[in-house]
C-alpha positions as CSV (number, residue, x, y, z in Angstrom):
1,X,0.0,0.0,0.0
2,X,2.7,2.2,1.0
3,X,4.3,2.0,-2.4
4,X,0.9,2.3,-4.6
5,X,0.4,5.5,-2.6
6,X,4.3,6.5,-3.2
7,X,3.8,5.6,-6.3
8,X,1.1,7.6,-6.7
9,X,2.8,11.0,-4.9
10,X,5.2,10.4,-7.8
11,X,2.5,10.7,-10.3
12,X,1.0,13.6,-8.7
13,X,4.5,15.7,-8.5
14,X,5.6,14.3,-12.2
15,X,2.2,15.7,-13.6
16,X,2.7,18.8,-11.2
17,X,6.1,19.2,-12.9
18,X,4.9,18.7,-16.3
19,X,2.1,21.5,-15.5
20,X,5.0,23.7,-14.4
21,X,6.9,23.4,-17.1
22,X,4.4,23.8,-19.5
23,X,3.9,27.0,-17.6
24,X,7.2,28.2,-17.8
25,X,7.1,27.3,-21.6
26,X,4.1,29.6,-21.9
27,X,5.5,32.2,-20.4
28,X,9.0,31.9,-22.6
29,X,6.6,31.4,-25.4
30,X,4.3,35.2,-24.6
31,X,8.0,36.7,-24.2
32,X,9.2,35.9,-27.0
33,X,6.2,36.9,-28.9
34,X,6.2,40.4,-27.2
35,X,9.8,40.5,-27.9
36,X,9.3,39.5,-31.6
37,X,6.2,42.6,-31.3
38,X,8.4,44.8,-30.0
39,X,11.1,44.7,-32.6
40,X,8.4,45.2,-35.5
41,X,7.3,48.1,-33.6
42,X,10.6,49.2,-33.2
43,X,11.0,48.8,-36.7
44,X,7.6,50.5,-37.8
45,X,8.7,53.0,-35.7
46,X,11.9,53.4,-37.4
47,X,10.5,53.4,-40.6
48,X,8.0,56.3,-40.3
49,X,10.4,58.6,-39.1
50,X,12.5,57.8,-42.3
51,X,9.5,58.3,-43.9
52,X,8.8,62.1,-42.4
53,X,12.3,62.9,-42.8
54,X,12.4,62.0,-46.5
55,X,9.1,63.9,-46.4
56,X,10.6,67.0,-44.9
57,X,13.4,66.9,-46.8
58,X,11.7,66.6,-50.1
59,X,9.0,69.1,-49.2
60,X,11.8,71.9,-48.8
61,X,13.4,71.0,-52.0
62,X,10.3,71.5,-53.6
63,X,9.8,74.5,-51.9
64,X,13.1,75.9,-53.4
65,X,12.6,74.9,-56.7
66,X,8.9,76.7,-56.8
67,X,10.4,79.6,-55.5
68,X,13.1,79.3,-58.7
69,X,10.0,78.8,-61.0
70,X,8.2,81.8,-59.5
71,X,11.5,84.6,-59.2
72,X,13.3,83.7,-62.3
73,X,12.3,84.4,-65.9
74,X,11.0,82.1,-68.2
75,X,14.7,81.7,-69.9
76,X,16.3,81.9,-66.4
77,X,14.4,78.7,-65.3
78,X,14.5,77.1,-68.7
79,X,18.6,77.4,-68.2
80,X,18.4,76.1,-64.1
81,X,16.4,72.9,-65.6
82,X,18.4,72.2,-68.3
83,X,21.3,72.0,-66.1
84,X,19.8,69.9,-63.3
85,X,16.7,67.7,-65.2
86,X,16.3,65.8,-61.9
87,X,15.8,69.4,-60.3
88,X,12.6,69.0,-62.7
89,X,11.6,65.9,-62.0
90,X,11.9,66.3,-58.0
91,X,9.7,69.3,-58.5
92,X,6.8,67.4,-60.2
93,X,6.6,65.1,-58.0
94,X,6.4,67.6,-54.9
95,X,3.4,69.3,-57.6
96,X,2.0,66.2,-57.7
97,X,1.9,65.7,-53.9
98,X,0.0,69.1,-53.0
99,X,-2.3,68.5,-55.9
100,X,-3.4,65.3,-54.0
101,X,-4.9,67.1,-51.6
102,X,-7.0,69.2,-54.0
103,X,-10.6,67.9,-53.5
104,X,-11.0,68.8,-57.4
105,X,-8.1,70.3,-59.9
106,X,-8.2,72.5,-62.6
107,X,-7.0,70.1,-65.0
108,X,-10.0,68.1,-64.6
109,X,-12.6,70.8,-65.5
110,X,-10.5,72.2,-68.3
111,X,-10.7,68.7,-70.0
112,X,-14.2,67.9,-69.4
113,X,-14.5,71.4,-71.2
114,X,-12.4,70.5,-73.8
115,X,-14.5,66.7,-74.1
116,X,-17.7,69.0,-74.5
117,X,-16.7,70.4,-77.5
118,X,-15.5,69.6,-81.1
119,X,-12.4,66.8,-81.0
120,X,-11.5,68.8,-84.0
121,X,-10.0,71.9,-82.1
122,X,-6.7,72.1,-81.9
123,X,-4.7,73.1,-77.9
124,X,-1.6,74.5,-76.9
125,X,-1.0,73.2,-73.0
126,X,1.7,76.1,-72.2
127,X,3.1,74.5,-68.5
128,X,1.9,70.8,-69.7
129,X,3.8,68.9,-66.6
130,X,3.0,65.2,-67.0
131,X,0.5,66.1,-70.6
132,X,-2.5,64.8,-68.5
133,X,-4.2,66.9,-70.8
134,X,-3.3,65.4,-74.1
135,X,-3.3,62.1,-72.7
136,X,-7.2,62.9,-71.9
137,X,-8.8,64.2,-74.8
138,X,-9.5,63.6,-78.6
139,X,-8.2,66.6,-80.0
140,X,-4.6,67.5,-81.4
141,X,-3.0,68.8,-78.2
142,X,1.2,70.4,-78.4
143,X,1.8,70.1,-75.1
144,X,4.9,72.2,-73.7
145,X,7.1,72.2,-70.4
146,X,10.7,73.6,-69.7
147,X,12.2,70.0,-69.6
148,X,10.3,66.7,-71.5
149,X,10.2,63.5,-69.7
150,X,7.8,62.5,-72.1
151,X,7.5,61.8,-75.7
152,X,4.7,64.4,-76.1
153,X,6.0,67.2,-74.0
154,X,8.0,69.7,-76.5
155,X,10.9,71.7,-74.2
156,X,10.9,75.4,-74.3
157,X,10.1,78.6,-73.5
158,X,7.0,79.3,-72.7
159,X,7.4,82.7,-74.3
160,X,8.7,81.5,-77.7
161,X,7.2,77.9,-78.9
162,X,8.0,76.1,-82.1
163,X,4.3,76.6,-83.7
164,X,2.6,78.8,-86.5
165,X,1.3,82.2,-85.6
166,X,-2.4,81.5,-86.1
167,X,-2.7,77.7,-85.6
168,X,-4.0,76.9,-82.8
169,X,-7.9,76.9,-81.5
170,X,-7.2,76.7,-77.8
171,X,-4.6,78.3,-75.6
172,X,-4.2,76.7,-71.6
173,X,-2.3,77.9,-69.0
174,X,-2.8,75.3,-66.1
175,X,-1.3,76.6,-63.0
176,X,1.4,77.5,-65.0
177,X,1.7,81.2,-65.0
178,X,5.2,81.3,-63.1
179,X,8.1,83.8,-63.7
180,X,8.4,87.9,-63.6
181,X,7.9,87.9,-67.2
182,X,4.6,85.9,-67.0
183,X,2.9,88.5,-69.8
184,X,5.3,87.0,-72.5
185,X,3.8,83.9,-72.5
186,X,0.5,85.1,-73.0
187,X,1.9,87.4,-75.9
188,X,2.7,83.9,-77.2
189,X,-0.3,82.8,-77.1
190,X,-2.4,85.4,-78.6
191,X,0.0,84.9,-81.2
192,X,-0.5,80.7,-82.2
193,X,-4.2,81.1,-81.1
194,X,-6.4,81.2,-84.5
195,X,-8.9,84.3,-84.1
196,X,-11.7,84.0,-81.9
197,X,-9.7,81.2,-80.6
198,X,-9.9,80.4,-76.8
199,X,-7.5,81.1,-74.0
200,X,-8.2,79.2,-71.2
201,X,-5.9,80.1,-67.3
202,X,-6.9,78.3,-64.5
203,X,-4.6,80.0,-61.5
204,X,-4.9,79.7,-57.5
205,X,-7.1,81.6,-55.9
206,X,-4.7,83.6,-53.7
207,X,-2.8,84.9,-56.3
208,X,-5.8,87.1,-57.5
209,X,-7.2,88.1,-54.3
210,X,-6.3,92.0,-53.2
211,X,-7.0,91.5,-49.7
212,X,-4.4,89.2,-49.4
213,X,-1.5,90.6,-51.5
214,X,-2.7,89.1,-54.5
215,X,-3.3,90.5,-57.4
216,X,-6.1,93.1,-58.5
217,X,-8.1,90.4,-61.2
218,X,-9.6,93.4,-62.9
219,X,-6.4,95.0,-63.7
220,X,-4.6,91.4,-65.3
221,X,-8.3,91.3,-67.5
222,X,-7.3,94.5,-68.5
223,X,-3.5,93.6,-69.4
224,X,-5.5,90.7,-71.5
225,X,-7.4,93.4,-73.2
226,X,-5.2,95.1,-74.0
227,X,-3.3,92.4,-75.6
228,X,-6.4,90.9,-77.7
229,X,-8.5,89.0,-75.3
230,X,-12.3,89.5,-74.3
231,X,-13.7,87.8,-71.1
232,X,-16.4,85.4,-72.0
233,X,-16.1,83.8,-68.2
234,X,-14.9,84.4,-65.4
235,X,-15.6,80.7,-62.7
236,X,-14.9,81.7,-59.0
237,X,-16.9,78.4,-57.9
238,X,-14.2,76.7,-56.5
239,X,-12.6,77.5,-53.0
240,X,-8.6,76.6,-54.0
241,X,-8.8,78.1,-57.7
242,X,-10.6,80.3,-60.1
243,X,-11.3,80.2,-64.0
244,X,-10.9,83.0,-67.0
245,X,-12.6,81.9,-70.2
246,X,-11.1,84.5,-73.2
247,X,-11.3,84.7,-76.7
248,X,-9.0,86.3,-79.7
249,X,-10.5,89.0,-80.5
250,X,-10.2,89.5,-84.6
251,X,-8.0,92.9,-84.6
252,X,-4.4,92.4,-82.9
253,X,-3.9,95.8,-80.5
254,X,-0.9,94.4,-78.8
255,X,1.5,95.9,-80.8
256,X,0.1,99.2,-80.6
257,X,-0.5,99.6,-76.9
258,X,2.1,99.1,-74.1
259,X,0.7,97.0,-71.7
260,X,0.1,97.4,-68.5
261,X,-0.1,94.2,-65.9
262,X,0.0,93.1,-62.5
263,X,2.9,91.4,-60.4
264,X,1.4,88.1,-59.8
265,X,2.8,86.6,-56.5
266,X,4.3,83.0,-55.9
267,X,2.3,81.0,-54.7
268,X,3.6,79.6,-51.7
269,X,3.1,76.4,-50.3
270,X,2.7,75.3,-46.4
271,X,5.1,73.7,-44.8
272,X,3.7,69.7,-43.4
């Protein structure tokens, strides 16, 4: 008897043993799991701070290079692109990024505008970017940028493009009227636009707004006047930018007038 109960005190402490181990297994087993956690936490954590310094650090450089586009003339930031195409690129891409954020862009309306009309018109995208334009519509579209990265874009001046005087049937300027001599490109564009062909600028809405620095809207329709333009439109409907419908007129008065126009001011983006 003495042994069947030994026997059985042996049991009882092996299956105790067993239960502790299998405890202390458990427990290894949660540590290592938490462990395991905490290193892919660590390395999440790791990660998004890369993340928001390549942010940061990108985010300034595009800040720069805006402020190049905005202080230089066209020639000057034709010349600081051609030296430094990635310059262009990095810019784009930081574009690209704020434009996100728009709840509708420019772009978007200009070519359901353009889809509304004959396919037959032909468009001049002066300040093209990535030619979502002419990769949206029907119609015949030159696209032009101050660098290509694409097979469509054409590289220039704005002020001075590779097209017949009298050619064209639609002008655009999407966001694109940067640099202090912003009136030559529109000088350029009353000269390929056919007459009573359309001019077309989509621009931010702090640029044209007195009370904050910007620019007086009524005295850059009259520069536009003056230059052979009549305002058919004028669309304030959306909060982040605002719309001027023009067309040719027939007669050309901008050689006979010196024209008087507006600084236009950068338009500065927020630091995130």
């Amino acid at each position: 008897m003495k042994r069947k109960r030994e026997n059985g005190d042996s049991g009882k402490k092996g299956k105790e043993n067993g239960g502790a181990a299998h405890q202390v297994s458990g427990i290894c087993d949660g540590l290592e799991k938490r462990q395991h956690s905490g290193r892919k936490d660590s390395r999440k954590k790791s990660t998004s701070v890369l993340d928001k310094m390549r942010q940061r650090l990108s985010g300034g450089q595009f800040r720069m290079l805006n402020e190049v586009l905005y202080t230089r003339s066209g020639e000057g930031a034709k010349d600081y692109f051609d030296k430094d195409p990635d310059a262009f690129k990095l810019y784009h891409a930081g574009y690209q990024e704020q434009m996100s954020r728009w709840p509708k862009l420019p772009v978007d309306v200009i070519i359901e505008w353009l889809n509304s009309r004959n396919s037959n018109l032909v468009v001049a995208d002066f300040g093209c970017g990535d030619a979502r334009l002419a990769k949206s519509v029907k119609n015949k579209v030159f696209s032009f940028d101050l660098v290509s990265n694409d097979p469509v874009v054409t590289a220039c001046n704005m002020a001075s493009t590779p097209i017949p005087s009298s050619s064209v049937d639609v002008a655009v300027f999407c966001l694109s009227l940067m640099g202090t001599d912003y009136p030559s490109y529109l000088k350029e564009a009353h000269r390929v636009l056919k007459a009573k062909g359309w001019l077309l600028i989509a621009e931010v809405k702090s640029r044209f707004d007195p009370a904050n620095h910007g620019a007086d809207p009524q005295v850059f329709l009259r520069g536009l006047k003056s230059l052979g333009f009549s305002l058919v439109k004028q669309d304030d409907s959306n909060r982040m930018f605002l719309l001027f419908y023009l067309r040719k007129d027939k007669d050309d008065r901008s050689s006979s007038k010196k024209l008087s126009w507006p600084e236009l001011k950068p338009c500065l983006y927020k630091k995130r």
